[in-house]
N, C-alpha and C positions, 0 to 999 in steps of 0.2 A: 191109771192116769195120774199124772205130777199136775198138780198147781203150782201156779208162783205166781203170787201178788206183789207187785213192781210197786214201790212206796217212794214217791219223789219226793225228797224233802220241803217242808215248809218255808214261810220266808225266813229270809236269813239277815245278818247284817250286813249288809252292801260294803258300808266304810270302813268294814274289817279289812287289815291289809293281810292277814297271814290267809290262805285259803282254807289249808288243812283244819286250821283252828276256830273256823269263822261258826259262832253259835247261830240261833236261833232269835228273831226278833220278839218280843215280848208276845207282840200280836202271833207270831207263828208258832210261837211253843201254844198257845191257847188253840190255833186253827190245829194244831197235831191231835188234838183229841179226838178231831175228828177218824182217823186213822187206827185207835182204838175202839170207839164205838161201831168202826165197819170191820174190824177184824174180830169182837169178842165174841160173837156167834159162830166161828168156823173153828175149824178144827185146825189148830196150827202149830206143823211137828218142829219146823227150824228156823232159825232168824240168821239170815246171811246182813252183810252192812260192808259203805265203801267205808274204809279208817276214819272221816271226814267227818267233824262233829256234827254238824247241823243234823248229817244223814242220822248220825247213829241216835244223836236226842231224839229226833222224830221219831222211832219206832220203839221207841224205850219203852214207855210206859206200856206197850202192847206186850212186847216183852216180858216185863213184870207180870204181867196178868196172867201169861201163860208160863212162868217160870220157867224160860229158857233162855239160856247164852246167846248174846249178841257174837255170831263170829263173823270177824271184821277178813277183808279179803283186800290186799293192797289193790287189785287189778280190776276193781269194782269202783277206783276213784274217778273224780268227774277229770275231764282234758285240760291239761297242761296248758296254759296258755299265754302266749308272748306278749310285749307292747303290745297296744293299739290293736290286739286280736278279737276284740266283739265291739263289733258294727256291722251293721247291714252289709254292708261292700266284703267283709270279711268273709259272713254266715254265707253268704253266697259263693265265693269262691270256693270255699271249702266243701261243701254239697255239690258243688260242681263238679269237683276233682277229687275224691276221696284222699289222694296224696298227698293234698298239699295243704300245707298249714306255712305261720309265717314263724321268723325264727322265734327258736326258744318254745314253740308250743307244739302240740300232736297234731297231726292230721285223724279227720275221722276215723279213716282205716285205722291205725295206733290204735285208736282210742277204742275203734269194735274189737283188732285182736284179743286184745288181752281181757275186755269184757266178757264179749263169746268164752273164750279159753276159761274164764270162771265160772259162766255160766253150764257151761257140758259138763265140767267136773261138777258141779250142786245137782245139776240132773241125775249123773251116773252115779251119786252118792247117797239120792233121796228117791229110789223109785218108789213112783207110788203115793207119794207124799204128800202135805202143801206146806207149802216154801214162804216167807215172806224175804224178799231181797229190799235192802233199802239202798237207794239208789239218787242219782242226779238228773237231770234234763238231756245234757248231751250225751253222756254214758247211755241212761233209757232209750234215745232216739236211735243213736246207732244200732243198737239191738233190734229194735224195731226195723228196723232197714233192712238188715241182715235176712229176716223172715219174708218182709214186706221191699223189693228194690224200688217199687215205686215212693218210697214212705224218703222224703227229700225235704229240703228248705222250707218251704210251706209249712209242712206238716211239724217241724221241730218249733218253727214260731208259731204254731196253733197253740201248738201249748206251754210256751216259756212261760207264760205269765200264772200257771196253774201249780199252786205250791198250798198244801200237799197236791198233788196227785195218785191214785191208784189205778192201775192197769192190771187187770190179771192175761195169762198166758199158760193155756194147758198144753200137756206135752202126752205123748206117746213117747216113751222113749226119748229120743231125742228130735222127734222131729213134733212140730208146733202144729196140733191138731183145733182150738181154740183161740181166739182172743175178745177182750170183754173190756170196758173201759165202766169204772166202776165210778169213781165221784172225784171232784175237786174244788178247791178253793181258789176264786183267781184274784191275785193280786198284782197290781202293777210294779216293774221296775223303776228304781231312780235311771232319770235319765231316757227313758222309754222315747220311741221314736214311730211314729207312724211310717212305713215304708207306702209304696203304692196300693198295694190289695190292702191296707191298713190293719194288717199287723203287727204285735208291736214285740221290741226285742231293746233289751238292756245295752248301751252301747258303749257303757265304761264300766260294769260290774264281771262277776262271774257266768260263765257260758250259762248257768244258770244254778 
């Protein structure tokens, strides 16, 4: 059997403009410890990561621990995203329509291909193994979708506000025999909004 521990990054700086570059908030480099003290007792043979620093600081130090190479995978980065693309009105059309995104950004489909398409090459390269991928909110969610078609809008804003997050996900092969939601830290977004089932989701920052 493959493990793979899904490691959402911690909080991040909001007011960062560059995405790729955006680190880790003082408070969330501290909450990433947590991410270590749940990984130090397992057995962990590979560290996958999107290029995206926040992701990659977060599971650093776990890294270190087990003296393995962060390898960073461009198609593991969080969705592309236009103007005015996270808000409520947004997060729903786009869970609606797996297609459709507005300009300049992915739609979810994009954004699961090229995930998935990372994820089955780490499977077909690590049997047997356990894996930690370090990962985003809307990248994680589409995967989860992928396995799970009920797993939609709701459930992506269940846990936006959960930075870090861990999720583990056993494999056979390649088909998804397990899943396990292991700990998080929830912090709120700037800008946070209560929708009607009072939810809440960041409506000027990163998908997450």
């Amino acid at each position: 059997m493959t493990r793979v521990y899904f490691v959402r990054h911690a909080q991040p700086e909001h007011n960062w403009k560059e995405d790729r570059t955006r680190p880790l908030t003082d408070e969330g480099k501290k909450d990433s410890e947590i991410v270590l003290e749940f990984l130090k007792d397992k057995k962990i043979d590979a560290f996958y990561c999107s290029p995206y620093k926040r992701s990659m600081d977060n599971i650093a130090e776990a890294a270190v621990f087990f003296s393995k190479e962060i390898i960073t995978d461009e198609r593991l980065r969080e969705r592309e995203k236009g103007p005015d693309g996270n808000n409520y009105g947004m997060f729903q059309k786009r869970w609606a329509d797996h297609d459709y995104h507005e300009e300049g950004g992915e739609s979810i489909a994009m954004v699961q291909r090229r995930n998935m398409e990372a994820l089955n090459e780490i499977l077909s390269d690590n049997m047997d193994k356990d894996i930690v991928i370090g990962t985003h909110g809307t990248a994680l969610s589409t995967i989860l979708n992928f396995y799970d078609s009920n797993f939609g809008c709701e459930d992506f804003l269940r846990i936006i506000d959960w930075m870090p997050y861990i999720i583990e996900l056993d494999f056979e092969g390649d088909k998804l025999v397990g899943k396990q939601e292991h700990c998080h830290m929830e912090k709120e977004f700037k800008g946070k909004y209560n929708h009607p089932s009072r939810l809440k989701y960041s409506e000027k920052n990163g998908d997450t």
